[in-house]
N, C-alpha and C positions, 0 to 999 in steps of 0.2 A: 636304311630306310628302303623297303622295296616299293619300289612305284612301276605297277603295272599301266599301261598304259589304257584309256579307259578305251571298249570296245562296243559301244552302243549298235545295239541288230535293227536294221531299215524294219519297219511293218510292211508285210505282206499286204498288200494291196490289191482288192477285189472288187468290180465293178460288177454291179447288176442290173442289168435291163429289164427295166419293168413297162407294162401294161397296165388296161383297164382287166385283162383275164384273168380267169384262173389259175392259170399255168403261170402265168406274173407272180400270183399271190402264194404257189406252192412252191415256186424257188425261194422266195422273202424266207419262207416259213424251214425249207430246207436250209439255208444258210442258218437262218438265228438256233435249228437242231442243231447241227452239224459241229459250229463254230462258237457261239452262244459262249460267253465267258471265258472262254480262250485269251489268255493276251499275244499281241503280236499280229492285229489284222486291222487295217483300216477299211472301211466298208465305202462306195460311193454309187449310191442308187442314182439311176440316170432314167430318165423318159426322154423320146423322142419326139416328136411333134411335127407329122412329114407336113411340108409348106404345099398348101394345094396350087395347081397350076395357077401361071400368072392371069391366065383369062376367067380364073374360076370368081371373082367378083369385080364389080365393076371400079370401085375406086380403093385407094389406097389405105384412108378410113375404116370401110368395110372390111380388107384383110389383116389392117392393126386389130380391131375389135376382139375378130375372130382369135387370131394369137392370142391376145389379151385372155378370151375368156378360155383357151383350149392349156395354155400356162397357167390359169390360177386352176383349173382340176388337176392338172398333173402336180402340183404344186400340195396339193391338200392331199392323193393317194400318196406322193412322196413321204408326207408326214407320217404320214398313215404309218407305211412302212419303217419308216424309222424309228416311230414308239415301238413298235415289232418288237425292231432287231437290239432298242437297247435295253426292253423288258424283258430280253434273253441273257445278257448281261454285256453287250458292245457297250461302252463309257461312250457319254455322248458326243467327246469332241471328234471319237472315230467314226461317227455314221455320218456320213454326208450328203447334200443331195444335188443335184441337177439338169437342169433343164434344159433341152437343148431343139431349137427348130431347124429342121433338116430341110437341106434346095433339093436341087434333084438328083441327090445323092441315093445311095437304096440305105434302108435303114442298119443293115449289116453294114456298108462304109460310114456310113456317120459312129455308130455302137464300136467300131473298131479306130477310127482317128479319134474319139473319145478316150478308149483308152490308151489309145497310144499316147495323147498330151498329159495324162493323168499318170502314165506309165504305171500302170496294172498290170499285177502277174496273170489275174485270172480273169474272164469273164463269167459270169453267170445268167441266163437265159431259162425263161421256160418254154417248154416244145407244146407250141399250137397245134392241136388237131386236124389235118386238113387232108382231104381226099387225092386220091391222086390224080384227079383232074386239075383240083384247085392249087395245086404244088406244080403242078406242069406248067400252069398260066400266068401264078405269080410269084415262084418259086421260096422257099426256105429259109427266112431268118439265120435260124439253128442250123443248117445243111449250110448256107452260106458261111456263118462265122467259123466253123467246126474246120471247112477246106482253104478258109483264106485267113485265116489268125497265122499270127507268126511272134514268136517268140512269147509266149503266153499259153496256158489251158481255157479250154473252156469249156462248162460247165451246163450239161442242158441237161434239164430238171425235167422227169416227166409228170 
């Protein structure tokens, strides 16, 4: 009786950073090309949700509210995206989604200890437009993750 010993392959694990943009919605769309039917990838779209200064309203109410209603749109573009990715052929138990409110973290370290608890090979990101003024002052999502990822690729869509 030969008994091989069973050797089940981990899923490749890819995290995508999405927006309300474009460039959000042409990475979604390059993944579900790209990868679309493939088996061996589990997918987990994330939005971020940076938390406005603590003085930015008055009581603690007003800033639940806010999250409250800034979590149920990211919540609904999340869906969005993951009928996408599994009318491309991702099985649904691999797309996943999540939400996450960022302190005063930059959104490149939240996107990156996201994947780092997720433990994701890749990131995926789409490259916002921005002048080189406006890249001097508030500098690079994609420019950021691209120089401070570590043990991962990452993935910026234009």
């Amino acid at each position: 009786m030969d008994t091989q010993p069973e050797n089940p392959v981990k899923d490749k694990h890819l995290l995508i950073a999405v927006d309300e943009s474009d460039s959000s919605r042409r990475a979604v769309l390059y993944v579900a090309d790209f990868l679309g039917g493939f088996p061996g990838f589990t997918l987990t779209l994330l939005s971020v949700i940076p938390e406005p200064e603590q003085d930015f309203y008055e009581t603690e109410a007003e800033l639940k509210a806010w999250i409250e209603e800034k979590t149920g749109t990211a919540n609904k573009l999340l869906e969005h995206y993951r009928t996408i990715l599994i009318q491309s052929g991702f099985p649904e138990d691999k797309v996943r989604v999540h939400v996450c409110v960022g302190d005063a973290k930059s959104l490149s370290d939240a996107i990156l200890a996201i994947r780092c608890d997720l433990t994701c090979c890749t990131v995926v990101v789409g490259r916002h437009h921005k002048t080189k003024t406006e890249e001097f002052l508030f500098g690079s999502t994609s420019n950021r993750l691209i120089h401070e990822a570590k043990n991962c690729a990452v993935w910026v869509v234009e």
